[in-house]
C-alpha positions as CSV (number, residue, x, y, z in Angstrom):
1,X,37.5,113.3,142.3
2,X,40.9,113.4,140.5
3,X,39.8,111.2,138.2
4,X,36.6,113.8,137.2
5,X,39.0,116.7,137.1
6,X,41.3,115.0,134.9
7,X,38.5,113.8,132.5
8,X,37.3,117.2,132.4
9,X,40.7,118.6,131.7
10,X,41.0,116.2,128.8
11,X,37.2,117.2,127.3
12,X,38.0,120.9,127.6
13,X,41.7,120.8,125.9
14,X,39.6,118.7,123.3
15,X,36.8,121.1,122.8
16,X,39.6,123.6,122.6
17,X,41.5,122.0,119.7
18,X,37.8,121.9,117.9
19,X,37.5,125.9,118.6
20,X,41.3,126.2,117.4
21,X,40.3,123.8,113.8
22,X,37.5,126.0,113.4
23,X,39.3,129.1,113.6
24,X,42.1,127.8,111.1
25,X,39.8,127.0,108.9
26,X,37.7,129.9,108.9
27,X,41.0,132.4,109.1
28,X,44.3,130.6,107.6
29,X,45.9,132.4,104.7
30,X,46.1,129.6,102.3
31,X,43.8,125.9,102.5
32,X,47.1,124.5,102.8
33,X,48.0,126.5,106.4
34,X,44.3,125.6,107.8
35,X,44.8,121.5,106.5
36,X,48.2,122.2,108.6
37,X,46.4,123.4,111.8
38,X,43.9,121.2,111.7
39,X,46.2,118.0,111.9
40,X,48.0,119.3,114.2
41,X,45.6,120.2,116.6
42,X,43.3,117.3,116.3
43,X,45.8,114.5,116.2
44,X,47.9,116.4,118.8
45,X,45.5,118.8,121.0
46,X,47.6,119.3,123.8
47,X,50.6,120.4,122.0
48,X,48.2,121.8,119.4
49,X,46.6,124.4,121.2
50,X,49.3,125.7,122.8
51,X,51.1,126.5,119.7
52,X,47.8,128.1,118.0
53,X,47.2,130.4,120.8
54,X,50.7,131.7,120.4
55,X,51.3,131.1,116.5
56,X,48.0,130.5,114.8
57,X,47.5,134.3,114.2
58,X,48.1,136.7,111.8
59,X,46.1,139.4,112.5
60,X,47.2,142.0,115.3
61,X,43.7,142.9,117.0
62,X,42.9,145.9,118.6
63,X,45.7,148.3,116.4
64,X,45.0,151.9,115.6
65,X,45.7,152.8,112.2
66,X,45.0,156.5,112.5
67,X,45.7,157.1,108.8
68,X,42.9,154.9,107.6
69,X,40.7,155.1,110.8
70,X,40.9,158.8,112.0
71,X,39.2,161.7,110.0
72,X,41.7,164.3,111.2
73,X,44.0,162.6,110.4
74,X,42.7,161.2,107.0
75,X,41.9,164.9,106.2
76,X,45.0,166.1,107.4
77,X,46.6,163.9,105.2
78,X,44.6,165.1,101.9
79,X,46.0,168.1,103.1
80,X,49.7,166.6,103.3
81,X,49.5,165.4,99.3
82,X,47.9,168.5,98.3
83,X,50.6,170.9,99.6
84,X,53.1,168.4,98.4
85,X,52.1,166.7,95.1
86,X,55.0,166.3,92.8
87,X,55.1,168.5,90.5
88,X,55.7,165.6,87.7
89,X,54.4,162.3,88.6
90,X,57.1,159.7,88.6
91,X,58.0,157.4,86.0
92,X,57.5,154.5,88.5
93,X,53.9,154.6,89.1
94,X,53.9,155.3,93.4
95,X,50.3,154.4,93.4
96,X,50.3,150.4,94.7
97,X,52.9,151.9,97.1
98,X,50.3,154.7,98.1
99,X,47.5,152.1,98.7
100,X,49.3,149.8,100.7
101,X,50.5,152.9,103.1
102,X,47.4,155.0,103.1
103,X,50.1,157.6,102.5
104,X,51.2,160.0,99.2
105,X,53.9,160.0,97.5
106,X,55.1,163.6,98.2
107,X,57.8,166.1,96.9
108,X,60.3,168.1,98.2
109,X,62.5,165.1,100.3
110,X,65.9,164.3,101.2
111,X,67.1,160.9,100.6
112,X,70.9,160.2,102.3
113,X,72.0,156.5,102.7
114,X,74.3,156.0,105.7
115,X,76.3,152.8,105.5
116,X,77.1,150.9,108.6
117,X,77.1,151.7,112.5
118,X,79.5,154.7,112.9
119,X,77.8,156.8,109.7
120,X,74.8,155.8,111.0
121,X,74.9,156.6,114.8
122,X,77.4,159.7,114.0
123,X,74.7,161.2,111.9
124,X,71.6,160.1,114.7
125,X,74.0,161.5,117.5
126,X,74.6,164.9,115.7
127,X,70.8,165.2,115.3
128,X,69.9,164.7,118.7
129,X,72.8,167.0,119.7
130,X,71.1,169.6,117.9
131,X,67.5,169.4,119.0
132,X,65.7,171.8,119.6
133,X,61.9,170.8,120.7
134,X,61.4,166.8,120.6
135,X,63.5,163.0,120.2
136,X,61.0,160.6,118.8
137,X,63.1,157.1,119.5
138,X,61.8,153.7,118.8
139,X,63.8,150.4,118.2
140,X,63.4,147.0,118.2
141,X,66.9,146.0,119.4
142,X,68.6,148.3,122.4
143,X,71.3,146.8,124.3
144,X,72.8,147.8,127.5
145,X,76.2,147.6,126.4
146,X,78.5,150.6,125.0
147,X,76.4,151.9,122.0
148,X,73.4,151.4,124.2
149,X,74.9,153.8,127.0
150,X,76.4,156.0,124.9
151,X,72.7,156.4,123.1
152,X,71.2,156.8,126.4
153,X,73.2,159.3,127.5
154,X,72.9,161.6,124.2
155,X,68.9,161.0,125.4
156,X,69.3,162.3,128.6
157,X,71.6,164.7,127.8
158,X,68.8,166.1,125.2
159,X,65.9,166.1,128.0
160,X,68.1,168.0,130.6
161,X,68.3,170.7,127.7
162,X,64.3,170.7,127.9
163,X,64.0,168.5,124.9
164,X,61.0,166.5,125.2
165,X,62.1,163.0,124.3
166,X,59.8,159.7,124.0
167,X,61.4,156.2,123.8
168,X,60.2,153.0,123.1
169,X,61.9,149.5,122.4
170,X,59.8,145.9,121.9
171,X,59.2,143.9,124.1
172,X,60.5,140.8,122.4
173,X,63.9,142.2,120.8
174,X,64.5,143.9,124.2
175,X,63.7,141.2,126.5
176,X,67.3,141.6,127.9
177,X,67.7,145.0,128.3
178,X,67.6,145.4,132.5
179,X,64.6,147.7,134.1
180,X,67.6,149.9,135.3
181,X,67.9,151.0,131.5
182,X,64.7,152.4,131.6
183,X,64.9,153.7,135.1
184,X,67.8,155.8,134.3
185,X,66.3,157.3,131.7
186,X,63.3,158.0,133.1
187,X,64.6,159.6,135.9
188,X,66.0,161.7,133.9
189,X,62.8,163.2,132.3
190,X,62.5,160.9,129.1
191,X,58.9,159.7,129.0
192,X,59.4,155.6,128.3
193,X,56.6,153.5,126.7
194,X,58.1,150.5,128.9
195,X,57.5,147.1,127.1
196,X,56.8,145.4,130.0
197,X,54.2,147.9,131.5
198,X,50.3,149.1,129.9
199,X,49.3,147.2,127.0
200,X,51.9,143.9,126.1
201,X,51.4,141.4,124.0
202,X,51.6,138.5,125.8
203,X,48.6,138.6,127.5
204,X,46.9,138.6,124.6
205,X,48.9,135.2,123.1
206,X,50.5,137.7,120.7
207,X,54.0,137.4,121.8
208,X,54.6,136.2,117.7
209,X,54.0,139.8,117.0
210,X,57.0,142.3,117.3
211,X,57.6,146.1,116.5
212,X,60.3,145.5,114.0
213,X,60.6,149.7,113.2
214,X,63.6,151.5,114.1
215,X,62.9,155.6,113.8
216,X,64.1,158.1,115.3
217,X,62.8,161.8,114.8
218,X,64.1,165.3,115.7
219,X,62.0,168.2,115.8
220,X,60.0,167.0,113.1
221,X,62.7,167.7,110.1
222,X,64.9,165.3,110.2
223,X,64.5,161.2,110.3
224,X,65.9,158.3,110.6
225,X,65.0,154.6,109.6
226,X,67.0,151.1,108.4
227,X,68.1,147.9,109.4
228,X,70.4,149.1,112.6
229,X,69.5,148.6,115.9
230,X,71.1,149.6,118.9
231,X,73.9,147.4,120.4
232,X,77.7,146.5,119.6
233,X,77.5,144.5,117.0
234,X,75.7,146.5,114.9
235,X,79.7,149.0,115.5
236,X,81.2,145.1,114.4
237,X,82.7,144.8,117.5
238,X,80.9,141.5,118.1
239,X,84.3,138.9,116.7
240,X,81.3,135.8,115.9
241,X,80.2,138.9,113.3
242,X,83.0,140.7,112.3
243,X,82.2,143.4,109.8
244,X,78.6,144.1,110.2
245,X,76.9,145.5,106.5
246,X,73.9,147.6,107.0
247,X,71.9,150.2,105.9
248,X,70.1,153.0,107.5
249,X,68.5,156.1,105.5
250,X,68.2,159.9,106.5
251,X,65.2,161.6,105.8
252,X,64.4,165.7,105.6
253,X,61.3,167.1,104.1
254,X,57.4,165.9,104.2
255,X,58.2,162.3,104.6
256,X,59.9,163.1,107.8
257,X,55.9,164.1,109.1
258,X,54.6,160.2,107.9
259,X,57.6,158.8,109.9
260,X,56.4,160.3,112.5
261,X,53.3,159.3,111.9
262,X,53.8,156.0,112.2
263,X,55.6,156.8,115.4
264,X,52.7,158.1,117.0
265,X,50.3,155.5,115.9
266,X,52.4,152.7,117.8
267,X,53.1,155.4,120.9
268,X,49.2,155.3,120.9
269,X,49.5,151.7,120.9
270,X,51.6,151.1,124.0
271,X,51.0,154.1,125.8
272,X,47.1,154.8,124.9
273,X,48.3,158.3,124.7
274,X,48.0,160.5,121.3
275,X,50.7,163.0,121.0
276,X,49.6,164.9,117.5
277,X,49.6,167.8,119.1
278,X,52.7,168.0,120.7
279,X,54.4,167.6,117.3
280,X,55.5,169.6,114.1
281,X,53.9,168.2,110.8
282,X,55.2,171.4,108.6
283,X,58.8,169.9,107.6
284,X,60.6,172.3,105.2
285,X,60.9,171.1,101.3
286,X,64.7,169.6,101.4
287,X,67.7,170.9,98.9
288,X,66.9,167.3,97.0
289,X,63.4,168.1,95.9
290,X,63.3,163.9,95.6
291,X,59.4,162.1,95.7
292,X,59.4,159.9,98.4
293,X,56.8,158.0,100.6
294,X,57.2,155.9,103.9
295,X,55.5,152.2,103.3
296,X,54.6,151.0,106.8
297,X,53.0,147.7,106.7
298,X,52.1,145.3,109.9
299,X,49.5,142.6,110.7
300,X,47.0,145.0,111.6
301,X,46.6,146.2,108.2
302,X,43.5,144.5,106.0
303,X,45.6,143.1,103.6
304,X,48.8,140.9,103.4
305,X,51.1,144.8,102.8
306,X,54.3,143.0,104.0
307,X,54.0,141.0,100.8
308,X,52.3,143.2,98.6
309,X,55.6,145.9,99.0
310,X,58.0,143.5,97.5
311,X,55.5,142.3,94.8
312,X,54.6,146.4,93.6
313,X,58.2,146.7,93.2
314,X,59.3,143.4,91.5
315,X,56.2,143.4,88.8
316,X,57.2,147.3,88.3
317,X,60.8,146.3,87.2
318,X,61.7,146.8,83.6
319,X,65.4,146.0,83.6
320,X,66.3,144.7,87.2
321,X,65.4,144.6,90.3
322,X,68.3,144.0,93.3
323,X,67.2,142.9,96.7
324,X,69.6,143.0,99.8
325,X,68.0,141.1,102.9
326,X,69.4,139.3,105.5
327,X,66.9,136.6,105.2
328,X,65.5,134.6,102.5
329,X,61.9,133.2,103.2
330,X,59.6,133.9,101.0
331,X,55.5,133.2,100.9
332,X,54.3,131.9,97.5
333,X,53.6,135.1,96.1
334,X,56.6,136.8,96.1
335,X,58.4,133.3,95.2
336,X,56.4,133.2,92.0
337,X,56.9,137.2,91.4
338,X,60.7,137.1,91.5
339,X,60.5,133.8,89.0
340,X,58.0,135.8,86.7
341,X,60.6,138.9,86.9
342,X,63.5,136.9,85.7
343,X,61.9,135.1,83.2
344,X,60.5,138.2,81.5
345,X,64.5,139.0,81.6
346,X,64.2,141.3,84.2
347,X,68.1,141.2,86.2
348,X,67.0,139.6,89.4
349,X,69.8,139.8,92.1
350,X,69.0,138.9,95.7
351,X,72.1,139.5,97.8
352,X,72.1,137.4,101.9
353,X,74.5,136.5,104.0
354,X,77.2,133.7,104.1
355,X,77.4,134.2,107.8
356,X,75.2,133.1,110.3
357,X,73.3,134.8,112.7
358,X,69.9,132.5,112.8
359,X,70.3,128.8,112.5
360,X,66.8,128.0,111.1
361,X,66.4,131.0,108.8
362,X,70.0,130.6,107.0
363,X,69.2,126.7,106.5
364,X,65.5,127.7,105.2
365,X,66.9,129.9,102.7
366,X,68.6,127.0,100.8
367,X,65.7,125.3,100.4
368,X,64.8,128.0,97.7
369,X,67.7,128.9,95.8
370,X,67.6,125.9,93.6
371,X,63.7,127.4,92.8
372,X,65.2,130.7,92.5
373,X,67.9,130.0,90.3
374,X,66.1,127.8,87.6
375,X,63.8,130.3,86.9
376,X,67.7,132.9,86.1
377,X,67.4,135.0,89.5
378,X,70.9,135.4,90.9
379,X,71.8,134.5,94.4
380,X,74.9,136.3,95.5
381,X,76.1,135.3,99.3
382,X,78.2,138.2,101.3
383,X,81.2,137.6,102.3
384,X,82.7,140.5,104.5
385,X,80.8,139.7,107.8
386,X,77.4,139.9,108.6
387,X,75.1,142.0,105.6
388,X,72.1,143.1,107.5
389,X,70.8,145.8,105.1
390,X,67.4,145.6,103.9
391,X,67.2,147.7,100.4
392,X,65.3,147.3,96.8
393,X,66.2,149.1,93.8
394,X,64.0,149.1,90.6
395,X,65.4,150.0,87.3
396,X,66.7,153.5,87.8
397,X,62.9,154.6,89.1
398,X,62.9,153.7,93.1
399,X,65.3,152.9,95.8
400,X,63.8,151.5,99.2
401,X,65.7,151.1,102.3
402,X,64.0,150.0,105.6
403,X,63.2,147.4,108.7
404,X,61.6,145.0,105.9
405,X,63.3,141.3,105.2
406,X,62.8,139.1,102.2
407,X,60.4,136.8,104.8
408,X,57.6,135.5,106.1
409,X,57.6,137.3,109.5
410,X,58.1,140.3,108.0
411,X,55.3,140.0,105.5
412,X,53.3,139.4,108.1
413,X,54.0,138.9,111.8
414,X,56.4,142.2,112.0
415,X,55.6,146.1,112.2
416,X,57.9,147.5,109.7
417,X,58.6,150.4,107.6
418,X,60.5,151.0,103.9
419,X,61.0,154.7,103.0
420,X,60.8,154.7,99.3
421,X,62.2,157.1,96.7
422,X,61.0,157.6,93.3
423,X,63.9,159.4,91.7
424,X,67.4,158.7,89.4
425,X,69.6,160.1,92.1
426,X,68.8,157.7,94.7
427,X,68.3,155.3,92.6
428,X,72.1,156.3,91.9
429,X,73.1,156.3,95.9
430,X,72.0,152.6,96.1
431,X,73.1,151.1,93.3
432,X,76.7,152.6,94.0
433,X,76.8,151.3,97.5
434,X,75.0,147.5,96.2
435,X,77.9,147.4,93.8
436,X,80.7,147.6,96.1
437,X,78.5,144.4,98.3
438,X,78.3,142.3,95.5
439,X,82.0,142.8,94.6
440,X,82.2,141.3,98.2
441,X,79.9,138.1,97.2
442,X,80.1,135.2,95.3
443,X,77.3,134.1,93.0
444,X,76.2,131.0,94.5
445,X,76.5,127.5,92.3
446,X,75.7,125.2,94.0
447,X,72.5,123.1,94.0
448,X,70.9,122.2,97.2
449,X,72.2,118.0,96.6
450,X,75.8,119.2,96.2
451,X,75.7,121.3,99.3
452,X,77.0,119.8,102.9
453,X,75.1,117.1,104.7
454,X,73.9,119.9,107.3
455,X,72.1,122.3,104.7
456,X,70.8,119.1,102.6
457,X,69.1,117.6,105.5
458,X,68.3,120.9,107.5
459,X,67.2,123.3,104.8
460,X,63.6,121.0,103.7
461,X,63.5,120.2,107.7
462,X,63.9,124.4,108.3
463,X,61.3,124.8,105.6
464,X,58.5,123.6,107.4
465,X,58.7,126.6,109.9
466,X,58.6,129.1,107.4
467,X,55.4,130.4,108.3
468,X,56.9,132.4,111.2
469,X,60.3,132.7,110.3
């Protein structure tokens, strides 16, 4: 009888590894992704499968997109450019950025870069201080550990003023925040969208998938997006850190009402609840009168957007185009968009860490510098801690700052969002702030052969994994 069961076994795990070639073939991004999968899971089905039902996707099934799928809210959104159309359209053309967010570029923002954790959290904390109706709070990091107490309590202080506050947090970069987190907050009276409750990911072998967003909203006027999340070492008070460089943006005026948004479509998501009603879409025009748009891409958009946002904004540039990412993985496209740039003499500056935070992704960058730096882009390497800012600036035309990193997950395993301006004074804001980071880099040298053993022998080994790194 064991013997039966155990043949079967075998015949089934086989039969699966067919079903799994099949699917690679019929869905892989590139010929040279399905040839991958196939090996694998033909020479190798036990393994094989395993790792397709958990990696082999890249499409997030099952997403609401209400801006491309709703007709309120598509209309509602003609209505939302209407009211709002710049009065002049921009010199960069917003309208790749527009199709790639099913969103307008709109007029009448506020555009305010906040630079590291205390401008960041001082100016989030003072906002939810002050609210007056609602918290919209998602993150894919939150830590239970000072910052993430002392957010908590600012929530709970807000709902026990009869604010209405939602919070969510993924399920992946949260995995070690404790139940009791959520408990005390919802005992409290802040409705949770708890990761590990309703609708999760890993029952559906999506795990690979994560909610990479970080937004907060107040009372529909003011928002909040960028590369921090919430924990100590995002304050630099983690010593294997030091200094932690980051980048978060604050938002008034109509974009605040697409960040939002975006919020709701994922609360949708995890909660199967829509909450359009119960928020304000009529932001006032802000003081800077800037055009902006929010660019949320994710794997359950149609297209590859993830990718497309960095190639819009590279193939736009004129004169330069800077990049600041913690991360340096790029798919083919954008590898051979950021060569093209440089060798029409467009200044190509991509600015990453020195220090380590991710073994594999630090070592995969290096094998693409050499690539990168015959073609004349610039690789600069920060010095002064941990840079974990994620920001593009084009010319003196548009100046992105967001969740987004210069890599494959982000292109297309991650939820993420850029908020994009199209206008000289933040173009201004960023360049000021990229200057004083690369006068804390070096401009990196080296070729890959003269490097240590380590990064010789790991980067082409790290290289192989790009896919979902």
């Amino acid at each position: 009888m064991w013997t039966a069961l155990l043949v079967a076994l075998v015949l089934a795990l086989q039969a699966a590894a067919v079903w799994c070639a099949w699917r690679a073939i019929a869905s892989a991004r590139t010929p040279q992704g399905a040839v991958g999968w196939v090996v694998v899971l033909l020479a190798a089905p036990y393994i094989g499968v395993i790792l397709y039902l958990f990696l082999g996707h890249h499409r997030y099934r099952g997403y609401l997109i209400s801006r491309r799928d709703s007709e309120r809210v598509i209309q509602a959104l003609r209505d939302h450019a209407q009211n709002n159309a710049p009065e002049s359209r921009p010199t960069l053309d917003p309208g790749p950025f527009e199709k790639i967010a099913a969103l307008p570029a709109v007029r009448g923002n506020g555009f305010r870069s906040l630079i590291d954790g205390k401008e960041t959290f001082d100016a989030i904390f003072s906002a939810i201080d002050a609210a007056e109706s609602y918290v919209l709070v998602q993150f894919y990091i939150v830590r239970d550990d000072g910052l993430g107490r002392a957010f908590r309590d600012r929530l709970i202080a807000a709902a026990g003023r009869g604010v209405k506050v939602r919070f969510m947090a993924d399920a992946v970069g949260s995995y070690g925040l404790p139940d009791s987190y959520y408990r005390t907050l919802s005992r409290a009276g802040v409705e949770i969208a708890h990761p590990r409750e309703g609708r999760r990911p890993r029952w559906r072998f999506q795990i690979n998938f994560r909610n990479h967003r970080k937004t907060v909203v107040v009372d529909g006027r003011v928002g909040f997006t960028g590369g921090l999340n919430v924990g100590d070492e995002y304050m630099g008070l983690d010593p294997a850190f030091g200094n932690w460089r980051d980048t978060h943006v604050e938002l008034s005026g109509p974009i605040v009402a697409q960040l939002q948004l975006i919020f709701a479509e994922d609360w949708h998501w995890a909660k199967h609840e829509v909450i359009l009603d119960a928020l304000d879409w009529t932001p006032p025009h802000a003081a800077g009168n800037m055009t902006a748009l929010l660019v949320p891409t994710g794997p359950a958009d149609a297209m590859e957007t993830g990718a497309l946002f960095f190639i819009s904004a590279i193939v736009a540039a004129k004169t330069r185009v800077w990049i600041a990412s913690p991360y340096l993985v790029p798919d083919t496209d954008v590898l051979s968009a950021l060569k093209q740039a440089a060798l029409r003499g467009v200044e190509v500056r991509i600015l990453v860490p020195e220090v380590i935070d991710h073994q594999i992704p630090w070592l995969a960058a290096f094998a693409y510098f050499d690539e990168l730096r015959r073609a004349g882009v610039e690789i600069w390497r920060y010095t002064d801690g941990f840079m974990h800012s994620k920001v593009v600036l084009v010319d003196d035309t548009l100046a992105a700052i967001g969740t987004t990193n210069l890599d494959n997950r982000s292109f297309r395993l991650n939820f993420e969002a850029m908020a994009v301006a199209f206008d000289i004074r933040a173009a201004e804001e960023v360049e000021a702030f990229l200057v004083r980071d690369f006068a804390r880099a070096y401009q990196l040298d080296k070729t890959l052969p003269e490097q240590r053993a380590r990064i010789r022998l790991g980067a082409p080994v790290a290289r192989l994994f790009a896919p979902v790194l």
